[in-house]
C-alpha positions as CSV (number, residue, x, y, z in Angstrom):
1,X,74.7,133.3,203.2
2,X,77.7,135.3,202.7
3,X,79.6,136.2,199.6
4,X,82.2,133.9,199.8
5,X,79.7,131.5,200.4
6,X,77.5,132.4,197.4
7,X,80.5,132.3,195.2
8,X,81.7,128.8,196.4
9,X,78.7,127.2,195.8
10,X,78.8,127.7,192.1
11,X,81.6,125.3,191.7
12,X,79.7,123.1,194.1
13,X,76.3,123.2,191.9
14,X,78.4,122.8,189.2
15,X,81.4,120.5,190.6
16,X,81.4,117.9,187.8
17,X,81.2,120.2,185.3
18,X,84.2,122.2,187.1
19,X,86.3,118.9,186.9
20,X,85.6,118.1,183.0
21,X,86.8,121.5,182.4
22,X,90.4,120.6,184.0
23,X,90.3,117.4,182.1
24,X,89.9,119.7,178.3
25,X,92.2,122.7,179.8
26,X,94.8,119.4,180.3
27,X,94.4,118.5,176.9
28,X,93.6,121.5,175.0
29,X,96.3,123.7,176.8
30,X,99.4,121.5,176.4
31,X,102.3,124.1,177.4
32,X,100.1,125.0,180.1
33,X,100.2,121.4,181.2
34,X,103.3,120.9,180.8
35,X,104.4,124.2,182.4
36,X,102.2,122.7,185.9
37,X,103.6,119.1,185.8
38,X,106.2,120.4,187.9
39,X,104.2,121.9,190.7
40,X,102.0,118.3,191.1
41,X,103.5,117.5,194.4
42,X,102.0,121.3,195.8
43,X,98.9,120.7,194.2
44,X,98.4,117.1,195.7
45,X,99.3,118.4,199.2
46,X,96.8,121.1,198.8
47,X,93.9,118.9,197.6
48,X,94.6,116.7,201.1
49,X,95.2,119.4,203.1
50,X,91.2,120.7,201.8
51,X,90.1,117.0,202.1
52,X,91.2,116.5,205.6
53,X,90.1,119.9,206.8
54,X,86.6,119.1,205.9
55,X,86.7,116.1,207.4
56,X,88.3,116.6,210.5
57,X,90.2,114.3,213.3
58,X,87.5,112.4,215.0
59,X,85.5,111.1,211.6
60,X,88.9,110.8,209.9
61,X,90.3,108.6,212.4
62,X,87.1,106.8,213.2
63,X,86.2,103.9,215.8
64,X,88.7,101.4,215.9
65,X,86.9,98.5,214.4
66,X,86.6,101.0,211.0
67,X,90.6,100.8,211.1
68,X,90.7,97.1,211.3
69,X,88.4,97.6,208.5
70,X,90.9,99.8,206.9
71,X,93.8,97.9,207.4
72,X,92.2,94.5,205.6
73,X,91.0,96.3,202.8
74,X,94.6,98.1,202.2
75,X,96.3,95.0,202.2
76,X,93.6,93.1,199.4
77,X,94.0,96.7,197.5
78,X,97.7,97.4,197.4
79,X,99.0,93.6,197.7
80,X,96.1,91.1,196.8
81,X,94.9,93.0,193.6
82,X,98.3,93.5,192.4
83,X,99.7,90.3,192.7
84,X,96.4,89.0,191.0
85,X,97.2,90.9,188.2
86,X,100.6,90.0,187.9
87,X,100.1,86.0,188.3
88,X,97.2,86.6,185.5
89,X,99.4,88.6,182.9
90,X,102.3,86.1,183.4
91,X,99.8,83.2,182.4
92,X,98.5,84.7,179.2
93,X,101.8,86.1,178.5
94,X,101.1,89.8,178.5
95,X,103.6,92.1,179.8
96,X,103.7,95.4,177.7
97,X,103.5,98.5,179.1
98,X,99.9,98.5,179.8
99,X,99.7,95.2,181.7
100,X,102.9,97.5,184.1
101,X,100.7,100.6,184.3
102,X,97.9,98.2,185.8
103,X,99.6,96.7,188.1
104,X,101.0,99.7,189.4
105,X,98.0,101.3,189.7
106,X,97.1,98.4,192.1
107,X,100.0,98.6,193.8
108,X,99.7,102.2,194.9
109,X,98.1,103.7,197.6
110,X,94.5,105.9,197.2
111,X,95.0,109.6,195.1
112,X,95.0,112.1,197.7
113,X,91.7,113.8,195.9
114,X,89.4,110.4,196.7
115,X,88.3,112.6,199.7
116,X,87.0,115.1,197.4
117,X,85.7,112.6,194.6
118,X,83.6,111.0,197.5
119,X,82.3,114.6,198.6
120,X,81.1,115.1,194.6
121,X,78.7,112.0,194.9
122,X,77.2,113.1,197.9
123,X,78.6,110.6,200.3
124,X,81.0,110.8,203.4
125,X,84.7,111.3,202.4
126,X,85.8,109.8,206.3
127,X,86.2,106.4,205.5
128,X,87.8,107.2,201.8
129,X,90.3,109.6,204.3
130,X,91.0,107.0,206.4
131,X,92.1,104.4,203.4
132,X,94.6,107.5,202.0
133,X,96.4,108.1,205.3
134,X,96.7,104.3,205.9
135,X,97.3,103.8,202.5
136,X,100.2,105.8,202.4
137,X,101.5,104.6,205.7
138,X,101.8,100.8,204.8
139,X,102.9,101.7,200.9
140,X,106.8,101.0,201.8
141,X,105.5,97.5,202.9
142,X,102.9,96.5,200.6
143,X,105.2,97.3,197.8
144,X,107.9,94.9,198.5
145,X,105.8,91.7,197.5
146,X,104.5,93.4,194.4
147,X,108.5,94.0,193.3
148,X,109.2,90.8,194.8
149,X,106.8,89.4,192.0
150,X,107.7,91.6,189.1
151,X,111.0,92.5,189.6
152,X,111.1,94.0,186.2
153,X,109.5,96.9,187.4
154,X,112.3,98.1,189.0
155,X,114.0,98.8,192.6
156,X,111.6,98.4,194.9
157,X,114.2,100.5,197.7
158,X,113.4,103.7,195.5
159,X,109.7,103.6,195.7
160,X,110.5,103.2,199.5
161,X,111.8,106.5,199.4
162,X,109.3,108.4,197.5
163,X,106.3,106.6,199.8
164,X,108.0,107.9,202.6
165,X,108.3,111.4,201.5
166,X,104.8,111.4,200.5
167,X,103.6,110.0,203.7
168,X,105.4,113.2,205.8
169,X,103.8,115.5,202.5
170,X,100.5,113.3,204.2
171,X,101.5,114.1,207.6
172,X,102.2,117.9,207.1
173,X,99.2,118.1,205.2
174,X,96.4,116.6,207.1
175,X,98.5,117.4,210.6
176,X,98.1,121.3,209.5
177,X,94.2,120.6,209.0
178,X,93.1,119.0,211.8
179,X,94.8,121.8,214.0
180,X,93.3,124.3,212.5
181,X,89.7,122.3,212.8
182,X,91.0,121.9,216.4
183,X,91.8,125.0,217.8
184,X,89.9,127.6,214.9
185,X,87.3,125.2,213.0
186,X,85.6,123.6,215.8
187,X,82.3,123.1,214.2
188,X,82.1,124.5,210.6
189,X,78.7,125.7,209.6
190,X,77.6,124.1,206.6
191,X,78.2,127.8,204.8
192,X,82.1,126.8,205.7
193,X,81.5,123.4,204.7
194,X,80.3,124.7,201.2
195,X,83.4,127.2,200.8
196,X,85.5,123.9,201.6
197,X,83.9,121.5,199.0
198,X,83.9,124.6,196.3
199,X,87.8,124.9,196.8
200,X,88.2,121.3,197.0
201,X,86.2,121.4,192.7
202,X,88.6,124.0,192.2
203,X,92.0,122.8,192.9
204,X,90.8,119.0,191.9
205,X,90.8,120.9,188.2
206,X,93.8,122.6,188.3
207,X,95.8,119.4,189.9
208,X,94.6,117.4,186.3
209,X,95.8,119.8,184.6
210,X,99.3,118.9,184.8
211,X,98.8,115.0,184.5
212,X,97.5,115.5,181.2
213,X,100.5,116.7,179.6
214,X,101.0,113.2,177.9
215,X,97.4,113.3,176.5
216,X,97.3,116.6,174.0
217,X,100.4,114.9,171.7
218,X,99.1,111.3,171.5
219,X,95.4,113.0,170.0
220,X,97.3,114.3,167.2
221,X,99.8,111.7,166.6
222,X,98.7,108.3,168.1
223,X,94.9,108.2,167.9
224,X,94.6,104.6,168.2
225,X,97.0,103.8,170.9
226,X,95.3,106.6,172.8
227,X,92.4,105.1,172.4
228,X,93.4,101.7,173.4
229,X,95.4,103.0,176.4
230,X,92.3,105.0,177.5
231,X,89.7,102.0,177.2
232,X,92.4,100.1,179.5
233,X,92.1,102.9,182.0
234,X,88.4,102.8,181.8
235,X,88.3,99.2,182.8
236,X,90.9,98.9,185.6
237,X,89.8,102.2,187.5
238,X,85.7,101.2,186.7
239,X,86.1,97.7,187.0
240,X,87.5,97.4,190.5
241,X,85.6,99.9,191.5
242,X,82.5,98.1,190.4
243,X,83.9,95.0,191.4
244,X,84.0,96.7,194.9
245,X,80.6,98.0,194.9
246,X,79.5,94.3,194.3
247,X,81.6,92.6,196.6
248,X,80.8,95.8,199.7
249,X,76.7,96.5,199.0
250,X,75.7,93.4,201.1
251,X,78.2,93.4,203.9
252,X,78.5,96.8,205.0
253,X,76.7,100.3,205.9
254,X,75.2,101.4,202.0
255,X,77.0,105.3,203.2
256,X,80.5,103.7,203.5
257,X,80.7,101.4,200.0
258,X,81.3,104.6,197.7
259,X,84.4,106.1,199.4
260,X,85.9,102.3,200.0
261,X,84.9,102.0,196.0
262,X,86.2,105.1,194.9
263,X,89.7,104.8,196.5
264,X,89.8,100.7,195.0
265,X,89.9,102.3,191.5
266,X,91.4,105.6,191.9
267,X,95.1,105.2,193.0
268,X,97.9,107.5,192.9
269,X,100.3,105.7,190.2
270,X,101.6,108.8,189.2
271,X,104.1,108.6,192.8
272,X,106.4,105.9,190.6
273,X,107.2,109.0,188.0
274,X,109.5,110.2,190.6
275,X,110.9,106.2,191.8
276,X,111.1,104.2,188.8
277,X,114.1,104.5,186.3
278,X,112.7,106.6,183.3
279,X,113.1,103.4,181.0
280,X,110.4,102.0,183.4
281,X,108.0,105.3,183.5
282,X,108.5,106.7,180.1
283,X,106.5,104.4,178.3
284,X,104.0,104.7,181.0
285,X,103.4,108.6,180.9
286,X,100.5,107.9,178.3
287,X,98.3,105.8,180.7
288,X,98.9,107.7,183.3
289,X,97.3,111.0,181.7
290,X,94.3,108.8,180.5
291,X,94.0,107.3,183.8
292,X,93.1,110.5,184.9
293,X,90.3,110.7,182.8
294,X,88.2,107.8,184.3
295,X,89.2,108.8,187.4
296,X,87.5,112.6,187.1
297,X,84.7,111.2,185.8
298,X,83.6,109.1,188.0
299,X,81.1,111.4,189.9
300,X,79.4,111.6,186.6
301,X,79.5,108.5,184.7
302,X,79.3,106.5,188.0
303,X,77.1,108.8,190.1
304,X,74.0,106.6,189.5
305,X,75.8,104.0,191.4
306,X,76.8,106.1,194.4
307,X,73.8,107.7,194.7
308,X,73.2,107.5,198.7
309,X,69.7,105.4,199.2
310,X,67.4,106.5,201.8
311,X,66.9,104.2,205.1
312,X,64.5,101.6,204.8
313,X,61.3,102.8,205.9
314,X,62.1,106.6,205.2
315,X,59.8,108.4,203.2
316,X,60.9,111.5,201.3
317,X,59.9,113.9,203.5
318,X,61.6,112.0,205.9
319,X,65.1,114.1,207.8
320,X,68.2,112.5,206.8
């Protein structure tokens, strides 16, 4: 193994660790989150640029009856969820600014790191690439039912704009990757593999960072409407995803329910920060830092879950 290697695999061995450490830094470090909350967009493109490079082109894109697959499961996450929650909320009258946060969290497309959340429970990060890229693609569509049924939540044309300049960030991105596994990464050794999913801890730490800034004020002056906003976070990102885990585990391969559950709670709501009026996303900042909190740690509070289970009849000496 060579040195590089040796020193990747520390944040690797120690990869949930490495993302708790981001999620203090974000919160203990407040100018320094602040000071990062600027360079989100770079750091997001980076994190899918590693994901899609350690994937490569042929699992990423898969056989076509895995994008039909896909395709269903995008439109029950970003329209069917979402306009569940709103038809709910309107019947028990609830629309404060955490009933909005949750329904945008449905409403938007997988976070760009559920590639690398997937590789941190030791289960293939293809399909959970696959729902991200079509994700994104269909965002500019699935959104216009969601703002058709909550128009309070503002101009739906906007977010349209900001889903398609993420989707060419997307593009760029994972286009750059899968050339360079093309033509200079044909098959990595699993030393390469390693380096990639030690980089991939890394910059998943320093990318929370930044959505934190929110969190470090609210501890000091709001305790208890931080810690109502983060037990709402808790149960929309854990409870679809173990909603999805229930709903998957008997229909499907046991390898692909993780990613497909990972990306049904782990969304990337923090894309309306740059489309909604600020009257719409100001009162939202707060949930979206603790949102990020459930989110990184779900590889260790949910590991148990995604465990990947042996074949039946393997023993364990048995080759994967």
């Amino acid at each position: 193994m060579t040195s590089l290697a040796r020193i990747a695999a520390i944040p690797v061995r120690h990869g949930r660790a490495v993302l708790v450490a981001g999620l203090v830094a974000g919160v203990a470090l407040p100018d320094l989150a602040f000071a990062m909350k600027g360079w989100i967009a770079e750091l997001v493109a980076c994190l899918l640029f590693i994901a899609a490079l350690r994937v490569g082109p042929r699992q990423a894109f898969g056989a076509l009856a895995d994008i039909r697959a896909s395709f269903g499961l995008t439109l029950l996450y970003q329209v069917g969820f979402p306009a569940a929650a709103i038809l709910a909320f309107a019947l028990i009258g609830c629309n404060g600014p955490l009933a909005t946060g949750l329904v945008l969290m449905m409403a938007a497309s997988s976070i760009s790191g559920s590639p690398n959340l997937t590789v941190l429970t030791g289960n293939d990060p293809a399909p959970a690439l696959r729902l991200l890229v079509l994700g994104t693609a269909l965002l500019p569509l699935t959104i216009i039912p969601v703002f058709w049924l909550a128009p309070a939540l503002g101009d739906a044309g906007a977010v349209i704009g900001s889903a398609a300049r993420l989707l060419v960030i997307i593009g760029a991105a994972a286009g750059l990757a899968f050339l360079i596994r093309g033509f200079v990464l044909k098959h990595p050794s699993p030393a390469a593999i390693g380096v990639i999913d030690g980089v991939s801890a890394i910059a998943m730490a320093v990318v929370v960072v930044g959505l934190m800034s929110a969190v470090g004020p609210a501890i000091r002056e709001e305790p208890a409407r931080l810690l109502l906003t983060l037990s709402v976070a808790f149960a929309g990102n854990f409870g679809l995803q173990l909603l999805m885990v229930l709903a998957l585990r008997r229909r499907i391969a046991d390898k692909t329910v993780a990613p497909l559950a990972i990306v049904a709670g782990n969304r990337n709501i923090a894309l309306f920060l740059t489309a909604l009026p600020v009257s719409v996303t100001d009162p939202l900042l707060l949930f979206i830092g603790c949102y990020q909190v459930p989110m990184y740690l779900t590889p260790i509070l949910l590991g148990w879950l995604y465990k990947p289970r042996p074949a039946p009849g393997a023993t364990p000496d048995s080759p994967p």
